[in-house]
C-alpha positions as CSV (number, residue, x, y, z in Angstrom):
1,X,-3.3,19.2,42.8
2,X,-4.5,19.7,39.1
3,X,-1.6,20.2,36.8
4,X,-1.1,23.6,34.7
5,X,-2.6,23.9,31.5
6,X,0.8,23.9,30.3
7,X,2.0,20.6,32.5
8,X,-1.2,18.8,31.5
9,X,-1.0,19.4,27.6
10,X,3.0,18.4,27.5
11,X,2.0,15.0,29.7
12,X,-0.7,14.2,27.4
13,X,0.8,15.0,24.1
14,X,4.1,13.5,24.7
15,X,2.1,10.0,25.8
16,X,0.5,10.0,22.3
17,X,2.8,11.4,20.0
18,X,4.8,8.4,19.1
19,X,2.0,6.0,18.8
20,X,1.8,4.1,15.8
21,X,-0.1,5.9,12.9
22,X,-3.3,4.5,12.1
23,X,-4.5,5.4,8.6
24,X,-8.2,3.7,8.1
25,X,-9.0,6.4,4.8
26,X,-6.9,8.0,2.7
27,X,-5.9,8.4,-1.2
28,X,-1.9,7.4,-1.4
29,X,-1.8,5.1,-4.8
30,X,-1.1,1.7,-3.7
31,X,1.3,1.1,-7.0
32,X,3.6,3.1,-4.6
33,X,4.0,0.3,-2.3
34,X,3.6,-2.5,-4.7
35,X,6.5,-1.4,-7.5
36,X,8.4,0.6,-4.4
37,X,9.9,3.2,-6.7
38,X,11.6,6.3,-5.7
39,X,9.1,9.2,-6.1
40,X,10.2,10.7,-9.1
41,X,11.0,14.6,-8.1
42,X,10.3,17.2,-5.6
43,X,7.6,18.8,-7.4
44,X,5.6,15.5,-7.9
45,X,5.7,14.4,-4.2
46,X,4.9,18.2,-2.4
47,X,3.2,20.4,-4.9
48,X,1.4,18.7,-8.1
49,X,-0.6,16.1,-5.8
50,X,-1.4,18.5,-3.6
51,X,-4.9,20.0,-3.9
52,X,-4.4,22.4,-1.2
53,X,-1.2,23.9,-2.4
54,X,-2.0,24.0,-6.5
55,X,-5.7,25.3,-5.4
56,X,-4.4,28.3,-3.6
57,X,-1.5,29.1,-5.8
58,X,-4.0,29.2,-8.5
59,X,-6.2,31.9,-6.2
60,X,-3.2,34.2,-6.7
61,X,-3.1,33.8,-10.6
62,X,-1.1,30.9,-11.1
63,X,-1.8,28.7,-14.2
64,X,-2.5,25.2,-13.6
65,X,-0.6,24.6,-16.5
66,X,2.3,26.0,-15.4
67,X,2.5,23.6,-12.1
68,X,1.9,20.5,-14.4
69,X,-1.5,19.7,-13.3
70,X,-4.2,18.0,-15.2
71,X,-2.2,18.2,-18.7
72,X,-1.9,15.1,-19.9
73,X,0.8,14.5,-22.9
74,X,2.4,18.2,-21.4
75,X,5.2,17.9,-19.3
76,X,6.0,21.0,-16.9
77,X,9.7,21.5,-16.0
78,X,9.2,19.8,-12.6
79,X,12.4,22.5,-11.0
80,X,10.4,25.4,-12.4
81,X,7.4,24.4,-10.4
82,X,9.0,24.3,-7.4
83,X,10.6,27.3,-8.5
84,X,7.2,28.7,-8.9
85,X,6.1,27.0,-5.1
86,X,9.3,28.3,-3.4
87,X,8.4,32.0,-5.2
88,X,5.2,31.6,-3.5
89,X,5.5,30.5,0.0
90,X,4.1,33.4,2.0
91,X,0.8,32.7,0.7
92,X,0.5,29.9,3.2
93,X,1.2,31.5,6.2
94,X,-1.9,30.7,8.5
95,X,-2.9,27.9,6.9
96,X,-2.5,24.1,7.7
97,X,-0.4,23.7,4.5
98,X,2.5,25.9,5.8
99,X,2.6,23.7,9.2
100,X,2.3,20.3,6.7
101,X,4.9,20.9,4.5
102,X,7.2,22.6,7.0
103,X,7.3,19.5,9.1
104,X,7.4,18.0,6.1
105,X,10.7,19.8,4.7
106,X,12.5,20.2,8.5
107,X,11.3,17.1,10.4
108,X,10.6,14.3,7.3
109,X,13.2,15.2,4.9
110,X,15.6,17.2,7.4
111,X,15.9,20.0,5.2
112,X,17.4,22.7,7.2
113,X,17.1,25.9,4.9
114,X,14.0,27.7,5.2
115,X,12.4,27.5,2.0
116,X,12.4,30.8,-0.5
117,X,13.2,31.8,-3.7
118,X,16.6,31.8,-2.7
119,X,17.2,28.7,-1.6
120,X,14.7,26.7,-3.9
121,X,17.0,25.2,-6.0
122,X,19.3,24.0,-3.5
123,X,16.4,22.4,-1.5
124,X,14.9,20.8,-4.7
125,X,18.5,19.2,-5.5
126,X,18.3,17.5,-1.6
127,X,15.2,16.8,-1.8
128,X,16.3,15.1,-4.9
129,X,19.1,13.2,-3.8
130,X,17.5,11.9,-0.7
131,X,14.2,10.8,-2.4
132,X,17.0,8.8,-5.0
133,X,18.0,6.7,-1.8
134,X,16.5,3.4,-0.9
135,X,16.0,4.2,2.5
136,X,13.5,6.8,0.8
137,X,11.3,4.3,-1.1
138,X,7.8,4.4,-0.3
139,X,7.8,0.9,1.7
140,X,10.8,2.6,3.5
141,X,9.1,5.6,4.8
142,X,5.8,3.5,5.2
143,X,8.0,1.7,8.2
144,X,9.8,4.5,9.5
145,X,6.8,6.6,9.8
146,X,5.6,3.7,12.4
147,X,2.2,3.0,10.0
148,X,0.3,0.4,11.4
149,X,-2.4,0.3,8.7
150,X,-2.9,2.6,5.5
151,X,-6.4,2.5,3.5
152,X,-6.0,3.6,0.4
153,X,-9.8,4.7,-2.0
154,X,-10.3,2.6,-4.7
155,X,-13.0,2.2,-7.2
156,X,-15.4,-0.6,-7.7
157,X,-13.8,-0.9,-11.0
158,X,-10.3,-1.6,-9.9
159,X,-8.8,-4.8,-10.6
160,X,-6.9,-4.7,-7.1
161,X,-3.9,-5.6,-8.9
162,X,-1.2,-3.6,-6.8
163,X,-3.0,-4.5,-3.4
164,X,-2.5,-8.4,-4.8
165,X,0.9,-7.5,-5.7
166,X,1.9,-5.7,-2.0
167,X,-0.1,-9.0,-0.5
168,X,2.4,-11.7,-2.4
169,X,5.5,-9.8,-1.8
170,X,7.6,-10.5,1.4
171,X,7.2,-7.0,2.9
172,X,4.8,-6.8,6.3
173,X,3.6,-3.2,5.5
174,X,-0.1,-3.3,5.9
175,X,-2.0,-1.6,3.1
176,X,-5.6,-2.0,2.5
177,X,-8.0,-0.9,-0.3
178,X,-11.5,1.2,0.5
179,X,-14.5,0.0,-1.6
180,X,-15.5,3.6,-3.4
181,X,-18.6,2.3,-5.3
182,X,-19.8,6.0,-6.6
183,X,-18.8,5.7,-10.3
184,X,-21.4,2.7,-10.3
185,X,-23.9,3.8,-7.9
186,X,-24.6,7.7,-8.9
187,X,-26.5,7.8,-12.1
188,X,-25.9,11.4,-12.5
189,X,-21.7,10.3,-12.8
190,X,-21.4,10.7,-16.7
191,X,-19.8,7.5,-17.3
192,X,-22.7,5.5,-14.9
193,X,-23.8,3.2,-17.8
194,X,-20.4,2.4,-19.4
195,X,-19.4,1.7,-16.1
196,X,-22.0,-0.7,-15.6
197,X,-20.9,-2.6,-18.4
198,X,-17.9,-2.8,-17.1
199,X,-19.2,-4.0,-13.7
200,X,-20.6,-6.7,-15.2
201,X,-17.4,-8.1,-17.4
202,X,-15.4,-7.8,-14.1
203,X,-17.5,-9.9,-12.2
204,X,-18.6,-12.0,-14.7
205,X,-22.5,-11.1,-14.2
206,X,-26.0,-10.4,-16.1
207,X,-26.9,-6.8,-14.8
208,X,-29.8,-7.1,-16.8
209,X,-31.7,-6.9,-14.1
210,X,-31.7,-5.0,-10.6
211,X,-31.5,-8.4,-8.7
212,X,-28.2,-9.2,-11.3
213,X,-27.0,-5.6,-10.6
214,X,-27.0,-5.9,-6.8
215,X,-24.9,-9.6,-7.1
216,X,-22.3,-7.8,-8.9
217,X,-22.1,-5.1,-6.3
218,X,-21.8,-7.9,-3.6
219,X,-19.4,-9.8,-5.7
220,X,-17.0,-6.5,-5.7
221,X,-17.7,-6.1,-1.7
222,X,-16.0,-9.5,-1.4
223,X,-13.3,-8.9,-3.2
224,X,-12.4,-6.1,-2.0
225,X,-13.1,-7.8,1.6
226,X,-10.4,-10.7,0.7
227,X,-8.0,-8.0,-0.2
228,X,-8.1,-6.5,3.6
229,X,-10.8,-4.0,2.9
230,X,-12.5,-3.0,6.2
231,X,-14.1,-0.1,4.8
232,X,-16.4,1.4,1.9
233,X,-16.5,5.3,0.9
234,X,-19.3,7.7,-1.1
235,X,-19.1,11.0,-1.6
236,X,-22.3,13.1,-2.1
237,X,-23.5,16.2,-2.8
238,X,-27.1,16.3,-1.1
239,X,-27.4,14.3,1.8
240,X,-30.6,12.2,0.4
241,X,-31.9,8.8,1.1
242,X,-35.3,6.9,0.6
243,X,-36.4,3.7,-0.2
244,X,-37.7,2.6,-3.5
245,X,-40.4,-0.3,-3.1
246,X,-39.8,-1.6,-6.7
247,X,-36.3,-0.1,-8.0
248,X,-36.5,-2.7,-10.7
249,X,-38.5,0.3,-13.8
250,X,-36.0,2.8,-12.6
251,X,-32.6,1.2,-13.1
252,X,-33.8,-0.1,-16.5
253,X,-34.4,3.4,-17.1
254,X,-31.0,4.9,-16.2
255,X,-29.1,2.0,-17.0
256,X,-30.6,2.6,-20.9
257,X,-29.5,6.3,-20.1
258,X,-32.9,7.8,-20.3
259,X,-33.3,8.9,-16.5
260,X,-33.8,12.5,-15.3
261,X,-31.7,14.4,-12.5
262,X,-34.5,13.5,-10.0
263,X,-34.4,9.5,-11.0
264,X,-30.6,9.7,-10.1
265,X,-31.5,11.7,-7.0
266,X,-33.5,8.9,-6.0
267,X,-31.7,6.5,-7.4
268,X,-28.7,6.9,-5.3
269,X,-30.6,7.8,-2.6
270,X,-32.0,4.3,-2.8
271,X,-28.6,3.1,-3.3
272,X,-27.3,4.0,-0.3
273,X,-29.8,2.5,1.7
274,X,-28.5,-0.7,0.1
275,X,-24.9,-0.4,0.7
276,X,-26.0,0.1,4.6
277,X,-28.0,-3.4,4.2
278,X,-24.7,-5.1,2.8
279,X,-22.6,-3.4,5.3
280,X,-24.6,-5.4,7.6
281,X,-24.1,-8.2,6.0
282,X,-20.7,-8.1,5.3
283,X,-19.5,-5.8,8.3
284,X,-18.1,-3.2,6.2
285,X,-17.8,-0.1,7.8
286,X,-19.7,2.7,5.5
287,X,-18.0,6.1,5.5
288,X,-19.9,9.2,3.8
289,X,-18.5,12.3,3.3
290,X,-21.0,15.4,2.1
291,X,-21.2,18.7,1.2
292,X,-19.1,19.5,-1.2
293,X,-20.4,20.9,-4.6
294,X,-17.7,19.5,-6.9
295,X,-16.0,21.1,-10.2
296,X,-17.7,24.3,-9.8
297,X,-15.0,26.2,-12.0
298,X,-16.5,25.1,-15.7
299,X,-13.1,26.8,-17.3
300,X,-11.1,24.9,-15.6
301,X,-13.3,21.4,-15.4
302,X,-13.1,21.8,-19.5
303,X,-9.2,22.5,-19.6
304,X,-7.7,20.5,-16.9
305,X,-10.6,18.1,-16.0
306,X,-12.2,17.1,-12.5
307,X,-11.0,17.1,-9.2
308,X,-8.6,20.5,-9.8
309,X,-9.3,22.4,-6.6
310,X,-12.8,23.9,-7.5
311,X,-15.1,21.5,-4.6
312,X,-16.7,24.0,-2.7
313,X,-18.6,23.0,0.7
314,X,-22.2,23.7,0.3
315,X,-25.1,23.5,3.3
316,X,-25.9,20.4,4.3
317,X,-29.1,18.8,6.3
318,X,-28.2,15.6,7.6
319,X,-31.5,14.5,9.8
320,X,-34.2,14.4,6.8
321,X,-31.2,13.5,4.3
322,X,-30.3,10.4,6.5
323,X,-33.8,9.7,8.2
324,X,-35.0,6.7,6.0
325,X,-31.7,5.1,5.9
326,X,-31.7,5.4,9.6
327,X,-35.3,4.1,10.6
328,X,-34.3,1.5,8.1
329,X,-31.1,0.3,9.8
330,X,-30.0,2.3,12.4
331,X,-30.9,0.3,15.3
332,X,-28.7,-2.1,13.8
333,X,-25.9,-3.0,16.4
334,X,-23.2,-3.7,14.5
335,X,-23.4,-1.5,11.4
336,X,-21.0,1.0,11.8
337,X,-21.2,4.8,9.5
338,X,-19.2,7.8,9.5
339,X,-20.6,11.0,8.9
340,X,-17.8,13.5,7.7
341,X,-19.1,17.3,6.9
342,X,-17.4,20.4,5.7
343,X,-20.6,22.2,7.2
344,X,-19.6,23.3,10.4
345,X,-22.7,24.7,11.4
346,X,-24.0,20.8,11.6
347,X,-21.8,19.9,14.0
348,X,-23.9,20.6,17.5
349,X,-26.9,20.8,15.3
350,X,-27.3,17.6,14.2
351,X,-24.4,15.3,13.9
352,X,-23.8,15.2,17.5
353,X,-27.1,15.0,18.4
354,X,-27.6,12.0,15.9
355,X,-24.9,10.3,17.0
356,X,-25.5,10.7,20.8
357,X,-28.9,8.5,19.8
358,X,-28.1,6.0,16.8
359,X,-26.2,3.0,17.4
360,X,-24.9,2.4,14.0
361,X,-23.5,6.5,13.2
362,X,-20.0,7.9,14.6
363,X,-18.6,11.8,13.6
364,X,-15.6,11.8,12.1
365,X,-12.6,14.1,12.2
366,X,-12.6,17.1,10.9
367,X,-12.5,17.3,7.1
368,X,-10.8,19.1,4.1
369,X,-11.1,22.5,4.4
370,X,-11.6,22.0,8.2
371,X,-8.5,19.4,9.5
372,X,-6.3,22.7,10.8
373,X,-6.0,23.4,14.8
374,X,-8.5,25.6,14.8
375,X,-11.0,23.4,13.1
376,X,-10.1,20.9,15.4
377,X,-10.5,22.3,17.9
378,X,-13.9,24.2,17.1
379,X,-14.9,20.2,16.4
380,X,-14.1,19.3,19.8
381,X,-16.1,22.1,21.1
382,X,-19.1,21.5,19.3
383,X,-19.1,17.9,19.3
384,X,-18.1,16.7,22.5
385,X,-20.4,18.0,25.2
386,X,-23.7,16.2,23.2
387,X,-21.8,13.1,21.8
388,X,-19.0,12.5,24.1
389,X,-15.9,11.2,22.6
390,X,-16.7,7.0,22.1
391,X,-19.2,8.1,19.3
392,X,-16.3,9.9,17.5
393,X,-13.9,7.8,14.6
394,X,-10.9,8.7,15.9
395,X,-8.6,10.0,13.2
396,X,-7.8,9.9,9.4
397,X,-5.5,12.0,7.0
398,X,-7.4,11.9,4.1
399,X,-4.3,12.4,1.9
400,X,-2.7,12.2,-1.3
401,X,0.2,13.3,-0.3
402,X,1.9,10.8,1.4
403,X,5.0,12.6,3.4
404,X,2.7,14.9,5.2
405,X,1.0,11.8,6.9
406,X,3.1,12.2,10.4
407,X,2.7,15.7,10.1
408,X,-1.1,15.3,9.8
409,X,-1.3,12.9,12.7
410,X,1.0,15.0,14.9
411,X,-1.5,18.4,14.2
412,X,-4.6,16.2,15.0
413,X,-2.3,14.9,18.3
414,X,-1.6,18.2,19.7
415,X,-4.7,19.8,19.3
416,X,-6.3,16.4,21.3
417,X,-3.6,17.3,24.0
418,X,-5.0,21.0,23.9
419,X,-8.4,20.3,24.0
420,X,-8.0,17.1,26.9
421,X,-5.6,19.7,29.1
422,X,-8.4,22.3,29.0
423,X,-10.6,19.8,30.2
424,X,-8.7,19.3,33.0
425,X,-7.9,22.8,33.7
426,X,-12.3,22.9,33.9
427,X,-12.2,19.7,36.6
428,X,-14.3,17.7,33.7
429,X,-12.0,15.0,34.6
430,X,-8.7,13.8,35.4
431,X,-5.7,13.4,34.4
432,X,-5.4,9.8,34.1
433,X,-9.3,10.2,32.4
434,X,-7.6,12.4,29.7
435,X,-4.6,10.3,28.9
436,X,-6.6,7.1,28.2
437,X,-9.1,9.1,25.8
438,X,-6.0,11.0,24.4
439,X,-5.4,7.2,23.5
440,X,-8.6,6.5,21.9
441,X,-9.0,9.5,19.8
442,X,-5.5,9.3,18.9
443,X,-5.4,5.4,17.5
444,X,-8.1,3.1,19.6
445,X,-11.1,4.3,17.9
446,X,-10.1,4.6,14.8
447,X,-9.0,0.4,14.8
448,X,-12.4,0.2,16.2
449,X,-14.6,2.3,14.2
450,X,-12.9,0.9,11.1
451,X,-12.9,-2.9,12.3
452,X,-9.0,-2.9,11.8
453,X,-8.6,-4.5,15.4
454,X,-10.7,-8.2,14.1
């Protein structure tokens, strides 16, 4: 007899739940785990690295520069911006923050007030006392969350100094850096020819020429590959590739900082074509998340800089964007690329559809402004019935903000449960079906997808 809804959803999210946590992208700071300070106040763990809280308080007519953010040399008083938090908590109802930070405060931190204007000093002083104790230190809380792996971004320019520091200490935590090759691959990126020169002190290479430019790239791949690195990461606007013939007259001209817009268009474009080349060479998976327009507030990109809530998703068109990358490589058996959208309307358009075909492309999770239950669920909907679920990634957090990692995991775990227990409910399949893909969505294909499991 098929079990209830119910029944079904309980069985299969309570044989997942406690899996280990599997974290193949993200954006914690690895100096976390190497120096293994405590964090240093309430404020700077749960609201000022937050995007999704500071964005929305700054909606409601909250200055930035009263919650600290993007003021370097200014210090805000970090108890008044929790004050400030605590004074606006209702504005998260519904949203995937509230649930975040509530398992955050109740489960993580086992703060038993509910939080409110009232009781936001007392929570921010235990909050403060327990973040003081060692058993609260990042490496800590990296073990008792069960982590198995956490990827953290880093750029091409990093000198991998805390991952080498992590990697000759005596702790067994597992934290690996992402190769994010943007600042040196996008010549629109204002500080593209600066950072070529700096490409080429920190791996000791001519760039010259294009031939010179791509051994420093390779070069960087490695080194980030000795560290651990399984993975690398762009971020785009327009979904755009094509193959240059003879990129050789073009990077002479942007690298001299005379291209156009359109030469860094193609540029890139080109680019990425080469970094799906080297990930065949090198086995790297290539993730690449699009669509969102970035820093579209110019007020606040001039006052408090990038990155400061403003990324808005925009339309994206994925088969012409991708379709000479893909007749280029994408029979390839073992190249591996993520797709990651904030363009839901792609989703049974054309992700799915691509990735039903093309060996080399899996979908992956929902993303940003989309990782709540109802986006995961209208993901699983729209994805599942053209792809099926072994050309999906599994799951990543995607986070800064490092406490909410369980509480990101266990969302994305109950709405797998929800989803697999409906599909039972319809006879798609059985139980015992549902529980071993309620495995794989949950941690198997991530280790795959990622190449954490060789």
């Amino acid at each position: 007899m098929t079990p209830s809804l119910q029944t079904a959803q309980d069985r299969l999210y309570h044989g997942i739940k406690d899996l280990p946590i599997v974290s193949p992208h993200g954006h914690c700071e690895p100096a976390w785990f190497a120096q293994n300070l405590p964090f240093a106040n309430p404020a700077e763990l749960l609201v000022v690295p937050d995007h999704y809280v500071f964005r929305m308080l700054y909606s409601q007519g909250v200055p930035l520069a009263r919650l600290g953010v993007g003021t370097p040399g200014k210090t805000a008083d970090p108890r008044e911006v929790f004050r400030i938090f605590a004074q606006h908590w209702h504005l998260f109802l519904g949203t995937p923050s509230r649930t975040w930070i509530r398992y955050v405060l109740n489960e993580t931190l086992s703060i038993k007030d509910a939080l409110s204007p009232e009781t936001a000093d007392k929570i921010y002083d235990d909050i403060s006392d327990m973040i003081a104790r060692d058993d609260h230190r990042p490496r800590a809380l990296f073990d008792r969350f069960n982590i198995e792996v956490l990827a953290t971004t880093d750029s091409a320019l990093d000198d991998l100094q805390h991952h080498a520091s992590i990697r000759a200490s005596r702790w067994q935590g597992r934290i690996i850096p992402t190769f994010r090759p943007d600042s040196v691959l996008d010549p629109s990126d204002p500080g593209f020819v600066k950072n070529l020169d700096a490409l080429a002190e920190i791996t000791q290479t001519d760039l010259g020429s294009y031939k010179g430019y791509l051994a420093a790239l390779r070069k960087r791949r490695a080194d980030f590959a000795e560290m651990g690195a399984t993975a690398t990461d762009h971020a785009i606007e327009t979904v755009h590739t094509e193959w240059l013939s003879d990129p050789e007259a073009l990077y002479q001209r942007l690298r001299s900082g005379k291209g156009q817009a359109d030469d860094a268009l193609r540029f890139y474009g080109h680019m990425l074509i080469e970094m799906a080349q080297m990930s065949v060479e090198d086995g790297l998976t290539m993730q690449i998340h699009a669509g969102s327009k970035r820093n579209t507030n110019t007020q606040v990109l001039a006052e408090f800089g990038r990155d400061k809530g403003a990324d808005i998703p925009v339309a994206t068109d994925w088969v012409r964007g991708l379709e000479a990358l893909l007749n280029r490589v994408g029979n390839t058996p073992n190249l591996q690329i993520i797709l990651f959208t904030l363009d839901e309307t792609t989703y049974a358009r054309e992700l799915a559809p691509m990735a039903g075909h093309w060996p080399c492309l899996r979908i992956g999770p929902p993303w940003w402004f989309h990782d709540s239950a109802a986006g995961i669920a209208r993901y699983f909907d729209q994805v599942v019935e053209t792809a099926g679920y072994y050309n999906m990634a599994g799951f990543n957090d995607d986070t800064r903000a490092f406490l909410s990692i369980p509480a990101r995991h266990d969302l994305w775990r109950r709405g797998v449960a929800q989803h697999l227990a409906t599909q039972v409910e319809n006879d798609a399949f059985g139980l015992s079906d549902a529980s071993e893909i309620a495995q794989l969505l949950a941690t198997d294909l991530a280790r795959s997808v990622y190449g954490l499991d060789r």
